[in-house]
N, C-alpha and C positions, 0 to 999 in steps of 0.2 A: 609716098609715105603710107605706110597700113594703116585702114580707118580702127582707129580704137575701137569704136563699135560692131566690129564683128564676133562670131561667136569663138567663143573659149573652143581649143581644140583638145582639148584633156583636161581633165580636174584630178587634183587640185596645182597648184601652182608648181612648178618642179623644179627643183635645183638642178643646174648641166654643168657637172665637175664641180672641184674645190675650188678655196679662194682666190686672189691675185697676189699671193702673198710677197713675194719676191721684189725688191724693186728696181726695177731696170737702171741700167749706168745712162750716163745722161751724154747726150750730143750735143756738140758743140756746134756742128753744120746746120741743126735745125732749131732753134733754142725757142722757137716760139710754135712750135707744136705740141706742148705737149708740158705738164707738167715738171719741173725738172728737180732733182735732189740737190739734198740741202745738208747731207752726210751724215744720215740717220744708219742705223747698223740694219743690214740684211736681214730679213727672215729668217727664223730657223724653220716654222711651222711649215706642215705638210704641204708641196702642193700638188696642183692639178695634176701636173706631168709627170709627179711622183710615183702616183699609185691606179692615174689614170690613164688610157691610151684616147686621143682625144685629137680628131682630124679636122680641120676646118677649111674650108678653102671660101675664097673674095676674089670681088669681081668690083668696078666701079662703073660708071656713068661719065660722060664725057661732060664739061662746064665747069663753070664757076661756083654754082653749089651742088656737088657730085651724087649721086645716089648709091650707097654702096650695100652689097650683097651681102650677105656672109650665112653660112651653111654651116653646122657643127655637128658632127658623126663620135657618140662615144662608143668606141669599140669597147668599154669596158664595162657599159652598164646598159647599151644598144640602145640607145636614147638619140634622136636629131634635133636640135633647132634650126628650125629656119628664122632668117629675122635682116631686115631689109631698113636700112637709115637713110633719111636725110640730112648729110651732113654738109662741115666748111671747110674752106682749105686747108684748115689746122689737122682734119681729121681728127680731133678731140673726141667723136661719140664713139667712135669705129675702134682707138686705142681704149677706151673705157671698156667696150664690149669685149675684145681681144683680152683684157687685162685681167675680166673677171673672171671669163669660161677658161683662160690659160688653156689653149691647147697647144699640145705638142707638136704641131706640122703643121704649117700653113701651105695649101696649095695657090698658086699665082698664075696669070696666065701666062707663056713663055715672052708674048710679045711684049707684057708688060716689066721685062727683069733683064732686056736689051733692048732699047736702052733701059735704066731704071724707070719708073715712072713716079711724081710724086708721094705714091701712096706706097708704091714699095719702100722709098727712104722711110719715110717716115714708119710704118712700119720696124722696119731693120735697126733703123733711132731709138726707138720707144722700147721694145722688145727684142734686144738681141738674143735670150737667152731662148729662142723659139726657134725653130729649123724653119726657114722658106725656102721651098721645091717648086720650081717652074715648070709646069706642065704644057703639054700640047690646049693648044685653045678650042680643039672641037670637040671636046672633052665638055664645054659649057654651051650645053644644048635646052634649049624651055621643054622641047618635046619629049628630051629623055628623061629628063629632071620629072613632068607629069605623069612619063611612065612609071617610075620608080613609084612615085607616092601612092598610084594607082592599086600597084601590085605590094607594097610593102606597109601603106599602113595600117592599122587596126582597123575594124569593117565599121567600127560602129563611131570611129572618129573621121571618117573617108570624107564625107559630104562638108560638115564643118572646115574639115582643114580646106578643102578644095574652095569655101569660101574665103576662107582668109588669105589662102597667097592667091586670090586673082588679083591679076594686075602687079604681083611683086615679082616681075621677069629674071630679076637679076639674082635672086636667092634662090629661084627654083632653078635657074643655069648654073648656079654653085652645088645644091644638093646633086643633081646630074652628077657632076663633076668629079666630087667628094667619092660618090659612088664608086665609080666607075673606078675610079684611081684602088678603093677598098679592093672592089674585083679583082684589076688586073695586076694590080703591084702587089700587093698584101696576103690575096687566095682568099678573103674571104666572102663569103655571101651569108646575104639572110632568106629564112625561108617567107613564103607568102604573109602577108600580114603579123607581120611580128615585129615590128620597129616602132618607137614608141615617135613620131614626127610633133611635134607642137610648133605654132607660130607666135614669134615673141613680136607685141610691138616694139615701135623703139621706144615710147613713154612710158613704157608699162615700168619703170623702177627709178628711183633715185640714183641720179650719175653723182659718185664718190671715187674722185682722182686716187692714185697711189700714197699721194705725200699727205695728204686728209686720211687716210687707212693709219696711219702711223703713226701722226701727230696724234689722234683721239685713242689709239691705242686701240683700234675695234677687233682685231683678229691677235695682236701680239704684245707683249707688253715690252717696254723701250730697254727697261735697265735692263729683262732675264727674260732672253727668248723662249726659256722653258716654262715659266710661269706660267700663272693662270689667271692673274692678276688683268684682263682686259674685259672689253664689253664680250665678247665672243664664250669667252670662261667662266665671268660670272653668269650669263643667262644657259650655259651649256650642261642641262641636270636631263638631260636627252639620255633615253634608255637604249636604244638602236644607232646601228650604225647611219640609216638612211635618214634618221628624224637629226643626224649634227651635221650630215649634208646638208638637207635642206636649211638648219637654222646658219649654218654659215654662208651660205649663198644670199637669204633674206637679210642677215647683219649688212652683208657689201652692198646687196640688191635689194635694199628696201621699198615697200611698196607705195603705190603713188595714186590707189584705187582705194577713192571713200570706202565703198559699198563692200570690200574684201576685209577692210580695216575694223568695219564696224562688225561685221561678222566674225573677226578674230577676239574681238573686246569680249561681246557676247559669249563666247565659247568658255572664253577664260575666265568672266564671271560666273558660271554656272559651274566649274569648275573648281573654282576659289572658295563658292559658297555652298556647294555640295559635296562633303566630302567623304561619304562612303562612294562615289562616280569615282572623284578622281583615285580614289587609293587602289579600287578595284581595278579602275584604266592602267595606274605604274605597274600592277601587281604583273598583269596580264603581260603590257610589255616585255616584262622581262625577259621573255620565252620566244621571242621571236629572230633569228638569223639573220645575218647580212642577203635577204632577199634579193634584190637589185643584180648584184652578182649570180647569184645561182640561177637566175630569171636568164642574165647575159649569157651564161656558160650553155645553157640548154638550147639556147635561139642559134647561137652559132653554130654552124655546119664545119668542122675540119676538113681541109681537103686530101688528108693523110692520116686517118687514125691509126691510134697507138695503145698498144695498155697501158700508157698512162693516162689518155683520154677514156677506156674504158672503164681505168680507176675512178675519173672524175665526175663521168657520170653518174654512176651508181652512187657516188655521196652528193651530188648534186640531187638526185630523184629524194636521197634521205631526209637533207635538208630540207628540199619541198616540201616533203611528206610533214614536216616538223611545223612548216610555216601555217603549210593547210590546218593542222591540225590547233595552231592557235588564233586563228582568225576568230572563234565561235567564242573564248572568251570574253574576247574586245566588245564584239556584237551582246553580248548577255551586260556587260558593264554600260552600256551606252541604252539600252531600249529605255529608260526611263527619263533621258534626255529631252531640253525641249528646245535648245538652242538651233539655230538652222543652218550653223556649219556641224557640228554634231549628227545631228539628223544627217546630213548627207555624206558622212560619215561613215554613219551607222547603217544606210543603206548599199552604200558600198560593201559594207561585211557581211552582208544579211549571203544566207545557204545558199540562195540560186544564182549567185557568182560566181560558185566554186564548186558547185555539189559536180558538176558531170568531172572537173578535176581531179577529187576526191575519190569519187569511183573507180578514173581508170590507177588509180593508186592504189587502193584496196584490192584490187583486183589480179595485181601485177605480185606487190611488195608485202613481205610480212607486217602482221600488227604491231606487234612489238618492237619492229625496228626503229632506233631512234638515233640521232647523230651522239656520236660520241669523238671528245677528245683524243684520248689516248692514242698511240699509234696500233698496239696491237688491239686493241677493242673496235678502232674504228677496220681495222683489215679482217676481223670475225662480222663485223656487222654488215660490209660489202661481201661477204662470203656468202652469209645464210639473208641474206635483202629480200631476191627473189623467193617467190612460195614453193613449197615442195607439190611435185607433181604436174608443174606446169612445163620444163623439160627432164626426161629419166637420164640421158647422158648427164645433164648437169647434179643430179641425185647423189651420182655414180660418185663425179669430180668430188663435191663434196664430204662425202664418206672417205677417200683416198687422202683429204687433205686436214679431217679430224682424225686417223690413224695414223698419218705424218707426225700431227701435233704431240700424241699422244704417246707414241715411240720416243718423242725428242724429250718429253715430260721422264718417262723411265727413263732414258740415259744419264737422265743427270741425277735421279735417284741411287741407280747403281752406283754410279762413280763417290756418291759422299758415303755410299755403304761400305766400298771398295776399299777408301782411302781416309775410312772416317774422318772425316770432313763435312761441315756444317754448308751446301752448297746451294743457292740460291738461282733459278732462276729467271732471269730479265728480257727484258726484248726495249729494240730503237730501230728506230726505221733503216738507219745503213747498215748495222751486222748483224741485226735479224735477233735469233736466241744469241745469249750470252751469260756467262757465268760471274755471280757475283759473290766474295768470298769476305769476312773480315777478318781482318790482320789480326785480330787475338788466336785465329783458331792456329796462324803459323808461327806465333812467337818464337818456340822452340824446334821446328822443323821448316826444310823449305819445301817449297811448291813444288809435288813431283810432275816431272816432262813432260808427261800426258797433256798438259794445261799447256797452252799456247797460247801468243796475241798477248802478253801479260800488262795491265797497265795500272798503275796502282793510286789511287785519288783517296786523298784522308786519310782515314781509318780503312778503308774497303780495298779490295783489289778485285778489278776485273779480269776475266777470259776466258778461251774458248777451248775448243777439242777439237783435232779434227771429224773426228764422229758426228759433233754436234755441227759443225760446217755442213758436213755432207745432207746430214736431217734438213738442215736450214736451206739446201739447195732445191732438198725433193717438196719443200714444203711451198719454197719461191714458186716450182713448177707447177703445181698444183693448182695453186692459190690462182697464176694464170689462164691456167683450165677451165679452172670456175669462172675466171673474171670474161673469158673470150665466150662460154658458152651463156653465160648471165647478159651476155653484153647484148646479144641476139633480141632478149626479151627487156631490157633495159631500152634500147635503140627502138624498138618499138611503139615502150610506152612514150619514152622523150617524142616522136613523130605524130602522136593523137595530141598529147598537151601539147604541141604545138601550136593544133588549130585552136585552142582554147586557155591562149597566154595573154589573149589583152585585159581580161575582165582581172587578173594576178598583178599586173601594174601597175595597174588604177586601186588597186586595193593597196599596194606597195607605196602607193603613192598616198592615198590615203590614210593609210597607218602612219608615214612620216612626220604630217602635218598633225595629226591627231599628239604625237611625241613631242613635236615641236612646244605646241599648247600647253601638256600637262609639265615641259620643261617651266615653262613660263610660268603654271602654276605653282610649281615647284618654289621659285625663288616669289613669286609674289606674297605667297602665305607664310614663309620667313621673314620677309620684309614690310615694310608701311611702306609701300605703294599704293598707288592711284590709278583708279582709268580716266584715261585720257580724254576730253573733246576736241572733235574737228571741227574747228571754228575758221574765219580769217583774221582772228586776233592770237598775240602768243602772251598767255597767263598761267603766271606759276606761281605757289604760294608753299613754300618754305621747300624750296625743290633742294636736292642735294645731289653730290657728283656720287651716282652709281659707285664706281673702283673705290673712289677715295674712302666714301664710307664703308667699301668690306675692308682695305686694307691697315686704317687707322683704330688705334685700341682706344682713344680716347674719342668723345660724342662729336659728329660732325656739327658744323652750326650751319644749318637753313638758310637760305635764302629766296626773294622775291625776284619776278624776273617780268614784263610786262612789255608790249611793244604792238602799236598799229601801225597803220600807216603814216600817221603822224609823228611816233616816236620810233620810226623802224631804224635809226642811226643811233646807236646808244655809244656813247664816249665813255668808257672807264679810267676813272685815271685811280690813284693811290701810289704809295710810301712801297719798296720795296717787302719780297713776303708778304702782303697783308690779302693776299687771295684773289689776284685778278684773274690771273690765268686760269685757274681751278675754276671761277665761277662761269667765265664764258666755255668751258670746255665740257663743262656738266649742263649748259643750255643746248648745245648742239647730242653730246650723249643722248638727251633725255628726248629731243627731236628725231634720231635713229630708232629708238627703245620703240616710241611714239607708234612710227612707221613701218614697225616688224610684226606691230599686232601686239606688244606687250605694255603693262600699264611701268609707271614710271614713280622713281623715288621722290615724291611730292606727297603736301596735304590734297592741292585742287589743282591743276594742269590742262589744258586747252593749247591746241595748236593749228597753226595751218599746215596745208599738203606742202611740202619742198619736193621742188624736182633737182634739186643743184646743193649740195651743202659743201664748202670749203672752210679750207684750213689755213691760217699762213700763222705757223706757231714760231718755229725753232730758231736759235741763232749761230746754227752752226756752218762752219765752212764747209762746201762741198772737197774735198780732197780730188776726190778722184776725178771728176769736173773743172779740176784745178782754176776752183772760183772762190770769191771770199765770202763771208758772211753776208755784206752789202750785196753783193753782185746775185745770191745763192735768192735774196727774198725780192730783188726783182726781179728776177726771172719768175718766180713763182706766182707775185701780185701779176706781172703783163697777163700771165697766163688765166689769172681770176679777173681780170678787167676783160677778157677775150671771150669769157664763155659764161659771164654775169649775166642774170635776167633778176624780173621782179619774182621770180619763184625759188630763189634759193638763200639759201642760208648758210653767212659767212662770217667767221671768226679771226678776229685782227691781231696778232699779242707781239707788241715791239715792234714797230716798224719803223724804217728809220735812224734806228741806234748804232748800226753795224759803218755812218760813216758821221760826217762832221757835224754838231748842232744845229748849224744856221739850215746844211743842205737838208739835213735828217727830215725839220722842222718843214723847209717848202715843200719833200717830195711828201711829204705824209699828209701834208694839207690838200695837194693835188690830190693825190690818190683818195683822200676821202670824198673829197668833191665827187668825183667819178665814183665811187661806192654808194655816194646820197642819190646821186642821180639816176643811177642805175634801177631804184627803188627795188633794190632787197632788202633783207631785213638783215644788220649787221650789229658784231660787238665789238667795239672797236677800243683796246686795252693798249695805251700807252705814259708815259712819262711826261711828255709833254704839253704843258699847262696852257700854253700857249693855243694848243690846238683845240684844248677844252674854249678857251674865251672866243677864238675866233669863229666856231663853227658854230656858238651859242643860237645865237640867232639865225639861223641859217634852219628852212621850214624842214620837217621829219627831224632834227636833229635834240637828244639831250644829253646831260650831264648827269652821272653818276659816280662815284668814289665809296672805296672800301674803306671803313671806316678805321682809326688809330685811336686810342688813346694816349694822348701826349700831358695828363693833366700834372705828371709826378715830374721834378725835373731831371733830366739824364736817364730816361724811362720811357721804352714805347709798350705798351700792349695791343697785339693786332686783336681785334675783335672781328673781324671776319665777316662784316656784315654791309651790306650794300647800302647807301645813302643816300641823298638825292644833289644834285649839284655837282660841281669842279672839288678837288678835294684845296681845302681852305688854308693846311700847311704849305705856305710857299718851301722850307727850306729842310722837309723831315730827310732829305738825303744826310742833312750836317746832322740835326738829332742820331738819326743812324750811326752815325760816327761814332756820336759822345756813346752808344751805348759798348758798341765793341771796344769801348777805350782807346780811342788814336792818343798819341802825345799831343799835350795841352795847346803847344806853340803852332802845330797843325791846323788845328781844330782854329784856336783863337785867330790865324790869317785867315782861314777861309770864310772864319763870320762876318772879315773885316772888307774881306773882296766882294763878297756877299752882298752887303750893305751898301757901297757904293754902285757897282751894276743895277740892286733891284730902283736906286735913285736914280739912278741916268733913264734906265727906261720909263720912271713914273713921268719924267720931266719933257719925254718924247712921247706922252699918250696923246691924245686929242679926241672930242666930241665928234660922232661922225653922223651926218643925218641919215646916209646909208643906211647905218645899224638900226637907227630909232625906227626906218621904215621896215624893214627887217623885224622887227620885235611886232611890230603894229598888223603886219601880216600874217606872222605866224601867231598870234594873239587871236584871232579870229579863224583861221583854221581850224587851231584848237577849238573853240570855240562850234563850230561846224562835226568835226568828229566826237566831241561828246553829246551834240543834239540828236546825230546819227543812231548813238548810241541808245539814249534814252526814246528815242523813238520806238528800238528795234527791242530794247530790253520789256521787263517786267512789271517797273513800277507803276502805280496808281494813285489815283484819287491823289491823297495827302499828302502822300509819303513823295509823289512825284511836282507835287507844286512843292514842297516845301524845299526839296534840292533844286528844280530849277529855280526858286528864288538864290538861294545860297550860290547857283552857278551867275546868274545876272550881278549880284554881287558883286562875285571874285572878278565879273571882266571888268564891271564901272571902274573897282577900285586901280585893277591891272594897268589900264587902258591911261585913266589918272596918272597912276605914276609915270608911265612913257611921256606922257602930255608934258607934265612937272620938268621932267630930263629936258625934254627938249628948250624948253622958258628958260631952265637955268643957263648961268654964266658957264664959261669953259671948263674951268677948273672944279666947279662945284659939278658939274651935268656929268663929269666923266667917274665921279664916286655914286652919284646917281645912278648913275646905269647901271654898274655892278648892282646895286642894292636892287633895280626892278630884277634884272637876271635872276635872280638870287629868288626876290619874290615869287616872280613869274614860274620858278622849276617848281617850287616846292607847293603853290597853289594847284599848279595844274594836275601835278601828283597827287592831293587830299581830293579833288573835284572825282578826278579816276576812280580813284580807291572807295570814295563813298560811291559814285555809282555802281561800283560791283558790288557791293556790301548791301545794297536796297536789291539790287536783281537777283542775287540770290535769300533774300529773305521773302520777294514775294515769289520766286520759285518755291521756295518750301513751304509756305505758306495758301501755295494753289493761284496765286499771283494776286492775291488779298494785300490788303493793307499791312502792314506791320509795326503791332505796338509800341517798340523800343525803336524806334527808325531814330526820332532824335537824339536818343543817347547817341545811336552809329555816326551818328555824321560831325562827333567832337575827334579830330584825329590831331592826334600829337606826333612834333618832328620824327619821333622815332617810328611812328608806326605809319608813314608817309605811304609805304609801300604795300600796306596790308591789304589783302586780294582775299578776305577773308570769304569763301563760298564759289559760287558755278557762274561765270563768266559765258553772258548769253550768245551766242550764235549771231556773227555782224550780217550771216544772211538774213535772218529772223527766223530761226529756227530755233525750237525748245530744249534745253541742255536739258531738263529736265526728263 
């Protein structure tokens, strides 16, 4: 596995192709490889293999935990990764990888596709909609693979990269490979150092399966594939094409590197708060072309040119000339910068990057030339490109083909002189000149003969002459003339920028990232967002779900969201409607947003690094998996029990529901078990009340519910806001009723069945000393992680005796009441318990909340005392969850 700690092989971080968007049909033969569908609608959004040509070829490792290669070649933007995993027999990192970079060919070794070998099914499972090609296996050689890199990559990335793939044999026998295959199948080559190679670690991003992509809506929105409605669209105010590469690559592939993160905040704060920087930065933007492409088109060598390659070039050298020529802004917009991704930015833009590029452009190509739209503006601007005098043949060509033009101008003079007639002419790239006439001038007569090709659109009628054909053919010959004699001194200049195409992609690449940012700044100065701390606690104070608040006309309501290690299993229950789903779905958003570099819809927000975030949302049948609902979300939970660690973050919504109550109830109680245990930090949203009491005591675990108002009768109002405990309406599914109006005799049985089940189960509860030792343990746990806390936070002198008195307190008292439960008789000990539960959530919650409340007051404060500390520490039910300030670093680092 590549030591994380080697050096970066290129700056800045780079996107390799589009999304993953698509989501593969699901196998039946391998069902525990791999995420599977749950019958969410297809993509429509662009993808990789859409608009990119994109070769990868894999190789694996023999064992039990396999090592696998993989090598990615984009012929379309002349970009490689190498990147080298260790993975398990599910292959879960390797279809992630595949999933995200989507490329269009996988190459395999022959040996390995007769017979199949694990990796090929799985593969072919996961990803059918991807071509796999069996190649000959000497094809993966280390030695050739070194030579390539050797000979192909940038001079000034050579040494670094050669540190990073030592020792990853199997990714440089795939780049080999990949190669070689370009060569000999394809006809392409690249010239010397011109391939932009980077090595990707495997941890270098957050792993986000396909059915996590969809559920959070990060690239597409569910109801309207056209929309814009997702995390991807709202954070997309990107001015270039390559800065919404990069930020969709970073959406899937978020990052999982402090020290890049904190460097994003930074940029985007100085950003945020400087704003003649950032308006000058968008302004500049504007102006800059799909680089990336015209960078690819130049580095490739044809192995059969054509004039339509000698077309291409020539607006490719324009385009450059366009790019060069707005670098200088960016750099004037940024010198006053003092951020230190900025700065290295900015030194990326700085003249002696580009000045020897510039010159031989200057040297070659007129001033004045600039890319143009149009079709016949852009065929005058490849005409007169090169400078006069640098060849006299070509002088000649083009005088013959402005006296073409010019001829073809008079004939269509004469003919409206001729035939008085109001005659217009037009040009399109398939019939060249063309005549355009409108239909008033023929009311009363018709189109004399002469006029051919007739076609009549609207109001207008077009066509031709044969005269004007014939102009249009001497004018086609010409124009080729120019383009094969232009092409000489064009072919030239492409040959010197050649040697001096790396320091162009690092700038390319740098302007991306620079896009990305003032995208982010874009929406952050529209919005009340927050920047974020990286802590190992996750604190949020009045956070909101991103989408929902652009797509809602009425004010969204805020919510608290909080979780250590001790509360990392959060239970939500609540009433139908009343916002459970929305709220865990805006905690995991607001952890992507986090980890893209951008601040988040919050008053104060802190989070830790996730390397894993999942999804188990939907409750729909897979169809075409021809599986059910039930069957569709276990597959999907095996598959998060399979690739769970303590570093990921996982969202629960209904599980369970899709078969019978009793069974729903065991397997969701299992599954959470194995979610506690696991020690990630979950949100765990279901119905069942049952699974709130039983996991109560149970240590990391709590209780929370969306709150209802039921005080009116026949009357819910959802208040939307998050509370502390199990939610306390046993039966608001029958209030629901009464509101949608069921018929009376309905309603009036199921109160009555109601009534007797909630009695039979009261009558089957029982005192368990299990539970009481259970409460007694996780009573002092807690206990330990708020001491943790208060060690590592800010408080002093007074303000920290006077909470650690009020924390000794809450545990004498806490501690008592368990004591009390247990002394009591049967009947009375088991209403007791509920009542410590009950105490015990909502103390532990006010102990929390005023601890954040004192560390961030003597954070502000310069870590002084603070005068109102006793008012702070009166917290009422409702404000149980108030996180109100900066929530200290459990490393013991300064948030401040």
């Amino acid at each position: 596995m590549a030591n994380p700690s080697r050096p970066s092989t290129s700056y800045p971080s780079r996107p390799f192709g589009a999304s993953a968007t698509s989501r593969p049909s699901t196998s039946t033969s391998r069902p525990t490889t791999r995420r599977p569908q749950t019958g969410r609608p297809r993509t429509a959004a662009s993808t990789t293999s859409g608009d990119q040509q994109i070769l990868c070829a894999i190789s694996e490792s023999r064992g039990l935990s396999p090592i696998v290669g993989l090598a990615f070649v984009n012929l379309s933007t002349t970009e490689a990764v190498l990147c080298q995993i260790s993975d398990n027999q599910t292959y879960v990192k390797t279809v992630h990888k595949l999933s995200c970079l989507q490329p269009t060919e996988i190459l395999i070794m022959n040996t390995a596709a007769q017979p199949k070998s694990k990796l090929y099914s799985v593969i072919e499972g996961n990803l059918p909609h991807i071509a796999i090609n069996p190649i000959d296996r000497k094809h993966w050689a280390e030695t050739k693979g070194m030579e390539y890199i050797q000979q192909l990559a940038f001079k000034q990335d050579l040494e670094a990269l050669k540190v990073a793939v030592e020792g990853n044999y199997y990714s440089i026998c795939c780049f080999a490979a990949v190669l070689e295959y370009t060569e000999i199948s394809l006809l392409f080559s690249f010239p010397f150092h011109s391939l932009r190679i980077t090595y990707q670690p495997a941890d270098g991003a957050m792993m986000i399966d396909l059915s996590t992509m969809h559920a959070l809506e990060l690239i597409q929105n569910l109801q309207n594939a056209r929309s814009k409605d997702c995390l991807f669209g709202l954070l997309n105010q990107t001015q270039t094409a390559m800065g919404a590469r990069v930020l969709k690559s970073n959406v899937l592939q978020p990052l999982t590197n402090a020290t890049d993160l904190t460097k994003r905040y930074d940029a985007l704060e100085e950003l945020t708060t400087r704003e003649d920087i950032f308006f000058a930065v968008r302004q500049a933007l504007k102006a800059f072309v799909d680089v990336d492409r015209v960078l690819t088109a130049i580095t490739l060598i044809p192995t059969r040119p054509s004039i339509q390659h000698s077309e291409q070039s020539i607006n490719n050298v324009i385009s450059l000339k366009q790019f060069v020529k707005s670098i200088q802004p960016i750099y004037e917009a940024l010198e006053t910068t003092r951020s230190e991704l900025l700065r290295e930015i900015l030194e990326f833009c700085s003249l002696k990057n580009y000045t020897d590029v510039q010159g031989l452009i200057d040297e070659t190509i007129n001033e004045d030339i600039t890319y143009q739209s149009q079709p016949l503006d852009l065929r005058n601007q490849r005409t007169y490109a090169v400078k006069s005098g640098v060849d006299g043949l070509l002088d000649v060509a083009r005088q013959t083909y402005k006296e073409a033009n010019q001829d073809a101008c008079q004939l269509i003079k004469d003919l409206g002189e001729t035939y008085e007639i109001a005659l217009e002419l037009k040009y399109d790239t398939a019939r060249q000149y063309y005549i355009r006439i409108a239909a008033s001038e023929l009311e009363d007569r018709n189109l004399p003969d002469v006029f051919i090709n007739v076609f009549k659109k609207r109001n207008m009628i077009e066509c031709q002459t044969l005269d004007l054909m014939k102009w249009n053919q001497k004018i086609i010959d010409s124009h080729h003339e120019v383009l094969q004699l232009s092409d000489r001194s064009i072919q030239d200049l492409i040959e010197n920028i050649r040697a001096e195409i790396g320091p162009l992609f690092k700038i390319s690449d740098a302007i991306a990232l620079l896009d990305v940012i003032t995208s982010f700044a874009q929406s952050v100065s529209t919005q009340e967002y927050c920047r974020p701390e990286l802590t190992n606690t996750l604190a949020i104070k009045s956070g909101r779900h991103p989408i929902r608040e652009k797509i809602h006309t009425e004010k969204y309501v805020p919510n608290d969201a909080y979780a250590t290690r001790q509360s990392r299993f959060q239970i939500i229950t609540g009433c139908n409607m009343s916002g459970k789903s929305s709220y865990i779905r805006s905690i995991a958003l607001m952890a992507v947003m986090a980890q893209v570099g951008c601040f988040v819809p919050a008053f104060y927000a802190s989070f830790p690094i996730f390397h894993q975030l999942f999804a188990r949302i939907s409750m729909d049948d897979s169809i075409e998996a021809n599986v059910s609902t039930f069957a569709a979300e276990m597959r999907e939970t095996a598959f998060i029990l399979r690739n769970i660690d303590d570093r990921s973050l996982v969202i629960v919504d209904e599980l369970g529901r899709g078969t019978s109550t009793q069974d729903g109830l065991t397997i969701a109680i299992a599954i959470a078990e194995a979610l506690v245990a696991s020690g990630a930090f979950v949100w765990f949203a279901t119905h069942f009340r049952d699974l709130a009491t039983i996991l109560a005591e149970r240590s990391g675990v709590v209780n929370f519910h969306l709150a209802v108002d039921m005080s009116q009768a026949d009357q819910m109002r959802m208040l939307y806001k998050v509370a502390g405990g199990a939610v306390q309406e046993e039966h608001y599914g029958l209030a629901l009723a009464k509101v949608v109006n069921l018929p009376s005799d309905v309603l009036r049985i199921a109160e009555q069945v109601s009534k007797k089940l909630t009695l039979n189960m009261e009558k089957r509860k029982k005192s368990s000393k299990t539970i009481l030792l259970a409460r007694r343990r996780k009573l002092i746990l807690s206990l330990r992680d708020q001491l943790v806390q208060a060690h590592e936070g800010n408080m002093e002198g007074m303000v920290l005796a006077t909470w650690m008195k009020k924390l000794q307190d809450e545990f004498v008292n806490r501690m008592a009441a368990i004591d009390a439960d247990a002394a009591s008789a049967m009947d009375e000990g088991e209403d007791g318990s509920e009542a410590g539960t009950e105490v015990e959530g909502e103390a532990g919650a006010d102990v929390d909340a005023d601890m954040l409340v004192h560390d961030r007051s003597a954070s502000r404060d310069g870590g002084g005392q603070s005068g109102t500390s006793g008012e702070s520490m009166e917290w009422s039910p409702e404000r149980r969850f108030e996180m109100a300030g900066a929530l200290q670093s459990e490393t013991g680092e300064d948030g401040s």
